[in-house]
N, C-alpha and C positions, 0 to 999 in steps of 0.2 A: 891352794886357796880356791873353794867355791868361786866361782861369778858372780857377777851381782847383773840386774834383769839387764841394764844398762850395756855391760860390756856381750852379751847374748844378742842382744839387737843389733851393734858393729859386729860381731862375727857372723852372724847371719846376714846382713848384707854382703861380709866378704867372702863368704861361700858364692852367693847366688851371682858375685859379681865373678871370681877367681878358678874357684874348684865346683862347679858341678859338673859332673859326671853325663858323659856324653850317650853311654848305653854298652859302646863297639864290646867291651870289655863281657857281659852277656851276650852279644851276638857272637863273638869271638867263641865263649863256650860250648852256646850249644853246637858252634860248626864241629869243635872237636869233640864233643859226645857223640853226635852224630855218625861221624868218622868214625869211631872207635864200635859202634854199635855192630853186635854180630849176627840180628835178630833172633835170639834166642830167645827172650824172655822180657816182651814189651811193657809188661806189666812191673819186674821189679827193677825195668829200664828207668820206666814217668816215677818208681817211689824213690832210688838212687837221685835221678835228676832235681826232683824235688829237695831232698835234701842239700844235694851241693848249692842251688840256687838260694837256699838259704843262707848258707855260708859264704856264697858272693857277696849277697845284701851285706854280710855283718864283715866283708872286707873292705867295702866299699867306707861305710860307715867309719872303719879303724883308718884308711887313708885321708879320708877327709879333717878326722880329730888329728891326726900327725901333722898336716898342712898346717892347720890352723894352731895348733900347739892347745888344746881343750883334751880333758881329761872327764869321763862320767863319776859324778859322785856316787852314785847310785851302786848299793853294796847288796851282798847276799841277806836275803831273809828281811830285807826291804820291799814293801807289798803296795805300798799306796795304787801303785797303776794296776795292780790285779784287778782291781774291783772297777775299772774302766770296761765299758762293753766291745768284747773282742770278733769283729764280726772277719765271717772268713766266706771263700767259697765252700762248696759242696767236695768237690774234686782235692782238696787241701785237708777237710775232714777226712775224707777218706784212707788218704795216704797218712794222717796222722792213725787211723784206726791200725794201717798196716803196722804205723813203727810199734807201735802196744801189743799188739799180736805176737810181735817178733820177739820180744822182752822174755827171759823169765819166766820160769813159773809163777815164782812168789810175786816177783813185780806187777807183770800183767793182771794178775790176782788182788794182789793192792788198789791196784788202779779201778778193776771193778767195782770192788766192795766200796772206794771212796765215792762212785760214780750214782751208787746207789743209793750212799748215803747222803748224799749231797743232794739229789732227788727228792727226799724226804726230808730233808732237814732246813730248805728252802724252797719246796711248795708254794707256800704261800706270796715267795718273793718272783718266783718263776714265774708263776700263773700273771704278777702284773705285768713281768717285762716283756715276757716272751711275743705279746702279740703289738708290743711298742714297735710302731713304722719305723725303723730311724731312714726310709726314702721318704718320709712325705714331715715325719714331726723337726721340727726345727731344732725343740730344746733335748732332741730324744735323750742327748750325751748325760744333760741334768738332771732332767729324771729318773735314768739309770742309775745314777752317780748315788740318787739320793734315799735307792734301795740296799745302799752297800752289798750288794750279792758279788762275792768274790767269784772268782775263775773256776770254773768248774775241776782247770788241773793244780789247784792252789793246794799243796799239802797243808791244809791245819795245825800241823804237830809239828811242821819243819818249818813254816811258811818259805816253803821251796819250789819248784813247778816240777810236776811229776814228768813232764814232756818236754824238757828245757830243752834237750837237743834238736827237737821240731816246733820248738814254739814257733806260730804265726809271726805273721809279718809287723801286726800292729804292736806287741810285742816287743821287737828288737829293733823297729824304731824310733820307738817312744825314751827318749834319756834324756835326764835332767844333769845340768854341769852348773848349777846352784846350790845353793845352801840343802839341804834334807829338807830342813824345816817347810821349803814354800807346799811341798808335798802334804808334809802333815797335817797345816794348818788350813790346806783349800782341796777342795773333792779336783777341782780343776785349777790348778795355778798355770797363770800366765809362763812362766818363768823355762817350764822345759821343752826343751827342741825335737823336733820330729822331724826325721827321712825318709816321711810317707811319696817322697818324687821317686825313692826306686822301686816303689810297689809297680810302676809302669813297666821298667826295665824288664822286675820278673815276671811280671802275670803274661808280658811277650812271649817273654820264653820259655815261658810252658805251653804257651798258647803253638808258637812254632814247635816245638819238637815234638806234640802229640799231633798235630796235623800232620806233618811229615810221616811219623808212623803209621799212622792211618791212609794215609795214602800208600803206602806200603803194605796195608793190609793186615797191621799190627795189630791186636790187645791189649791196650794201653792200661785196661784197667778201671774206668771209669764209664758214664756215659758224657760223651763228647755231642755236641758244647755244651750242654743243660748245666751240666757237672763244673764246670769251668768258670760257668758265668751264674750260677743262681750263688746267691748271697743269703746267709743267716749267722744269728748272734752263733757263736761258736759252742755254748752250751745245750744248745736244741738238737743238733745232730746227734749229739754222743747219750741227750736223754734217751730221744727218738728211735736212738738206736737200740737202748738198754731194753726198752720197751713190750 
């Protein structure tokens, strides 16, 4: 049974009061990446680590829902949050460039051709948002919302994410454990929960194990901290890139 907004608001205060998560369990990691690391190849050391640290977030996420006994409504080829503005760092772009790289022929090739077509097929939605502050505009989320410009990795024909296994952070912790409907019927419903507290957890521990490499004298791959710490909507890298 869906929740209703009601029971979402007791189980968010018995998270914040019961189960959040302390961090150790990311520090814990990257001690053992670390450990394990045999300076070979720093660069597809930071795109590995980046991926796993994805996959902590989304365990982190499945022990909390266990605690609590919450289940996500939210099914495949369900989109409403696509078209939410997915802002990431530079250094996150990057390494999602790498996973596309790594793909397939046909895939990676897919990927382009959607990239380009998507470029051209909202122009005109691009051109308004792209230069929307969301540090300085208040409603920027509103505004965005109310351009409907889906995800730049939104399959059109599947409504599926061509990047699922590296989708961003805002992404995997955006989940609704209400009705479908509150989604449908509002650009922004009160109603679904977000895990945006272990964005801290991970952005540390990226932040530590490229420092560590670099002092080390590694190739991590990106440029350190620029890469790390500048922010933009997630579709501007990948236009930017096409370019």
């Amino acid at each position: 049974m869906p929740l209703t907004y009601e029971q979402i608001i007791r189980i968010c205060k018995q998270i914040n009061d019961k189960h959040m998560p302390n961090g150790q369990a990311f520090v814990d990691a990257v001690d053992e990446w670390l450990e394990r690391y045999d300076g070979e190849n720093g660069k597809e050391f930071m795109f590995q680590a980046f991926k796993k640290l994805l996959l902590l977030v989304d365990e982190h996420i499945h022990t909390i829902e266990r605690k609590v006994n919450i289940r996500p409504t939210c099914t495949k080829g369900c989109t409403h949050c696509c078209y939410f503005p997915i802002i990431t760092t530079r250094a996150e772009a990057r390494w999602m460039m790498t996973h596309i790289a790594k793909l397939p022929n046909d895939e990676r090739e897919r990927i382009y051709k959607h990239i380009q077509w998507y470029t051209q097929h909202y122009a005109e939605q691009i051109k308004r948002v792209e230069t929307l502050d969301f540090t300085e505009e208040r409603n920027f989320k509103k505004i965005y919302m109310k351009e409907q410009l889906p995800c730049i990795f939104l399959n059109p024909q599947t409504n599926t994410c061509f990047i699922y296994d590296v989708r961003p952070i805002p992404c995997r912790t955006y989940v609704n454990y209400c009705s479908p409907n509150v989604c449908a019927e509002s650009h922004m419903p009160n109603e679904p929960f977000s895990y945006e507290f272990l964005y801290e957890f991970y952005i540390e521990s990226l932040h530590d194990l490229i420092q560590t490499l670099i002092y080390e004298g590694e190739d991590v791959g990106i440029d350190y901290p620029d890469d790390l710490f500048t922010m933009d909507y997630l579709f501007c890298y990948f236009i930017n890139e096409k370019k």
